[in-house]
N, C-alpha and C positions, 0 to 999 in steps of 0.2 A: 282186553288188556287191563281194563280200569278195575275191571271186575276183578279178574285174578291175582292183583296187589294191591288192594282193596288196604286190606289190612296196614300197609307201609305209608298210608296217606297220611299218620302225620308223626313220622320217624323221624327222628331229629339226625340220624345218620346210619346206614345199614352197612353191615357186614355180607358182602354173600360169597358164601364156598362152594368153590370152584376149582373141581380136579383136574376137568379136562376132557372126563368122559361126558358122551354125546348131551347125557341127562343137564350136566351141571353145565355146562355148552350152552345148549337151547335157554335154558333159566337166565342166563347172563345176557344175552344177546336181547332177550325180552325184558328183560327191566332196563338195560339201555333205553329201548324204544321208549319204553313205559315214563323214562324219565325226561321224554324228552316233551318235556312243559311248560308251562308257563313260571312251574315253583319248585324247581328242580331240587334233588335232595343229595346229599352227599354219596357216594355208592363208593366202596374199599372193595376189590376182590380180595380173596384168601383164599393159598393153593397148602396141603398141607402135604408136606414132605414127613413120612413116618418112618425113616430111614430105614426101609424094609426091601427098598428094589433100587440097584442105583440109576433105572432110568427115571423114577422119581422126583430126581431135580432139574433132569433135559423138560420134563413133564411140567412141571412147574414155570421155567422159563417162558414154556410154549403158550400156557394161560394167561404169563404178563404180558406176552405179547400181542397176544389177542383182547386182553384188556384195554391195553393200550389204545389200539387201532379202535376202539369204542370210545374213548378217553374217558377209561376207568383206572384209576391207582391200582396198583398189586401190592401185593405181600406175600411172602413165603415164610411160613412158621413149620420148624423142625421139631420133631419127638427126638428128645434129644437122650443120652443115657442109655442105660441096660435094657435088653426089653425083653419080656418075658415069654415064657418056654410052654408055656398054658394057656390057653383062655385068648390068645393074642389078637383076633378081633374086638374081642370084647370091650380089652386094656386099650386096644387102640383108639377104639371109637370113645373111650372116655377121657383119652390123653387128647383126641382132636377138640372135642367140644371145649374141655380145657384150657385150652389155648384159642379158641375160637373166641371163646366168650370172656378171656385176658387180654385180646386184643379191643375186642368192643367195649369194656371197660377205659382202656388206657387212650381212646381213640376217640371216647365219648359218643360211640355206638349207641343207638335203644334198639337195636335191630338185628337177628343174624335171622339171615335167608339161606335153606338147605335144598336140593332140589329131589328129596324122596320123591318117590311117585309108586302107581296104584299099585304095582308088581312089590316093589319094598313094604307095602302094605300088607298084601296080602302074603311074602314071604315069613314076614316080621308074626302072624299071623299065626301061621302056620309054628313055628317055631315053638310061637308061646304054649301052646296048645300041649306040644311035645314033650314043655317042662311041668306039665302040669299048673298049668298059671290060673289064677280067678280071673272073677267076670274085668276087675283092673286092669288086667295083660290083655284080653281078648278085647278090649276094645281099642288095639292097636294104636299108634302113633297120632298123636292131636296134630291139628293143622296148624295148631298155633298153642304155645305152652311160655314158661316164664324160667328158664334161666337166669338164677343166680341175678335178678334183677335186668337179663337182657328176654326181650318178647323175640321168643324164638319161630319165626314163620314158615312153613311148609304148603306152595304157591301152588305144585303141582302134582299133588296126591289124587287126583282124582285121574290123573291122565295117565295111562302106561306108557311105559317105555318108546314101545315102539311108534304110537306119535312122535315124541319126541324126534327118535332115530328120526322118521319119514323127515320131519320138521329140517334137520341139521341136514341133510342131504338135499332136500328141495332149496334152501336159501343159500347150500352150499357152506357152509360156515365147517371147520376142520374140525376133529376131534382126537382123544387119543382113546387108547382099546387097553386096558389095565388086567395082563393077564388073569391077575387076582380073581378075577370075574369069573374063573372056568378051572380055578383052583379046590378039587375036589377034597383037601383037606380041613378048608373052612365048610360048616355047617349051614351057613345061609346060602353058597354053594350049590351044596347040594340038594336042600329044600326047592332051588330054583331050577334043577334038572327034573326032580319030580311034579311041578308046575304045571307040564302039559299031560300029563298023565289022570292030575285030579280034575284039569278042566274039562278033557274028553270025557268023566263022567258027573260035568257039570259043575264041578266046585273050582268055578273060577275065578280069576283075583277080584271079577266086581262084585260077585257074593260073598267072599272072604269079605272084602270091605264091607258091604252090606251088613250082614253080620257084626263087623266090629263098630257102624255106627248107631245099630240097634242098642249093643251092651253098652255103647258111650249113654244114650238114654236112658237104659234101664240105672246108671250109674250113679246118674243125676237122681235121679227118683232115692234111691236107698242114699245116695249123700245125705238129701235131706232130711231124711226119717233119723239116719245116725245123727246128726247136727241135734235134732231134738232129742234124741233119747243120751245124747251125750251132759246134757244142759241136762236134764233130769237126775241127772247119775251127778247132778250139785261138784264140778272139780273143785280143787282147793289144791290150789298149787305153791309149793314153795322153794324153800331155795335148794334143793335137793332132788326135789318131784312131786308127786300128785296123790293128791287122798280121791277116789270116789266113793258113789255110795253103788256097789254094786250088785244091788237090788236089781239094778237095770239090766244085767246081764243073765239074770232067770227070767226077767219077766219078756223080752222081749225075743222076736222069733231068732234064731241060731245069727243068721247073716248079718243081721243089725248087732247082734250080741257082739261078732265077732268083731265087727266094724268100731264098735265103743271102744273095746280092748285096744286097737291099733290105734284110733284115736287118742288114747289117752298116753299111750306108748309115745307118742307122738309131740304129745304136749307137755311131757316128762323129759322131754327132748331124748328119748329111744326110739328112735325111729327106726322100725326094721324093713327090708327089701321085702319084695315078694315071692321070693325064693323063700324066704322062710315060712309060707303059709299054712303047710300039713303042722308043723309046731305051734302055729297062734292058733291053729283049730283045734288041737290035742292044748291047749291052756285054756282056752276058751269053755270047752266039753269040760275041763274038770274043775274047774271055776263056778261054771252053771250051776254044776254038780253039787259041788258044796257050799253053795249061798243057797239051793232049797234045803238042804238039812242043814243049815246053821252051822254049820262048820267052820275052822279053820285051816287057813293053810297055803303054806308056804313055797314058792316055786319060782327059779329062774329059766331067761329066755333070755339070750344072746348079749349078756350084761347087765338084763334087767332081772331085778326083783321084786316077786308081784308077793303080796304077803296080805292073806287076805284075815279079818279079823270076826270072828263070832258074832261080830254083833254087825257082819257085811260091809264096813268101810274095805278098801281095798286100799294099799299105802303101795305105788308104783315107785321105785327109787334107783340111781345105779348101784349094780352087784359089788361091793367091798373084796376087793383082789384075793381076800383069804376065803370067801367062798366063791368064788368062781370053779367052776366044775365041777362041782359037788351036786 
């Protein structure tokens, strides 16, 4: 137990979310225990109502109550508004953390606790893979990462599911079953119906994991190479955006080149998603391109203007509304 909330030992107050299902169930019921110490720490549950099913808020009551009976506070935070016609996990899972991490703000949280586990790992995994994602997305979900100034922890990523289930059923503790789950119009869904089909020929979630804590490593290794070849490429930042010298983008191998470019995207305050990565590779390639022949030249990416100069400075800036889409 000590080991598994390891991380939360010196939280000044935690946030943990809490649906209902068995997952986030078992999470709760164990940091109860967990906190049951000599130096006990604040614990808020958080049930999040996306106003997308109306048993939703029966669902939510069910977790205060069971908080309760642990003598944990509840909260129920609503997606409140219009909600969108596309993409609608996506939006959601970004409107939850949203308000997750508005409440551990206002609450004086350092803490939210999620109860991912191995199967969301290696769904999560799979996914990425699909969209064509770098070695970034392939090393799937950190166990612990920094929201917006809250330390976001992930207790039970190594353990699948079905521990869990066993777990809530042996101690008896109730849960609820969130149709959602078996709703073949969401994409993680259905990644999780074809699950058992890639384990029987071996690619199972603890190798998916495996896998994603390999490229977390290899990660760390090329951070550090870009960190240095970014400091070579001299930035000069101002109030606008960023001069380098990019030299550093011929001379170094492609992945590190391309890693400078984000960087510096970055530190220009253009920071792009990695959905856009075949684009920083096709600016990357033609960048290369023309800093060995001395060239100049000109090119936007998703509001940024990368404008490179004959004599290899690179001036990154935002795009001026009358060129945008040109």
């Amino acid at each position: 137990m000590n080991r598994l909330f390891s991380g939360l030992d010196k939280a000044a107050a935690i946030i943990a979310a809490v649906s209902g299902g068995p997952d986030s169930i078992a999470m709760m019921h164990l940091l109860a225990r967990w906190n049951q110490r000599s130096d006990p720490c604040t614990i808020l549950v958080a049930t999040i109502d996306h106003g997308l099913r109306p048993e939703a808020a029966e669902e939510a009551v069910f977790v205060a109550g069971e908080a309760s009976s642990l003598g944990l506070a509840h909260r129920t935070l609503v997606w409140t508004g219009t909600k969108p016609a596309s993409r609608l996990q996506e939006r959601a899972r970004a409107a939850r953390y949203a308000l997750l991490v508005g409440l551990a703000h206002e609450t004086g949280a350092s803490h939210l606790v999620t109860a991912h586990t191995l199967d969301d790992q290696a769904e999560t995994i799979l996914m990425r893979i699909s969209k064509g994602s770098g070695l970034a997305g392939l090393g799937g979900m950190r166990a612990e990462r920094d929201r917006d100034g809250i330390r976001h922890h992930r207790p039970l990523l190594d353990y699948p599911k079905s521990a869990l289930l066993d777990l809530c059923q042996a101690e008896g503790w109730p849960f609820v079953t969130d149709p959602s789950n078996t709703d073949d119009r969401f994409t993680r869904v259905r990644w999780r119906k074809v699950m058992p089909v890639l384990a029987a020929e071996g690619l199972t979630a603890e190798r998916l994991a495996e896998l994603a804590r390999r490229v977390r490593q290899a990660e760390e290794a090329l951070d550090l190479k870009t960190g240095e070849a970014f400091l070579r490429a001299k930035p000069v930042p101002d109030d606008t955006g960023l001069t380098i010298d990019a030299a550093v983008l011929g001379i170094e191998p492609f992945e590190i080149a391309l890693r400078v470019l984000m960087k510096s995207l970055s530190q220009a305050g253009l920071a792009l998603d990695h959905s856009r990565l075949q684009r920083l590779e096709t600016c990357t390639a033609r960048l290369r391109d023309a800093v060995l022949r001395r060239q100049a030249l000109r090119m936007t990416i998703a509001g940024a203007l990368l404008d490179l100069g004959r004599d290899g400075s690179l001036r990154i800036a935002p795009e001026t509304p009358r060129r945008r889409g040109r």
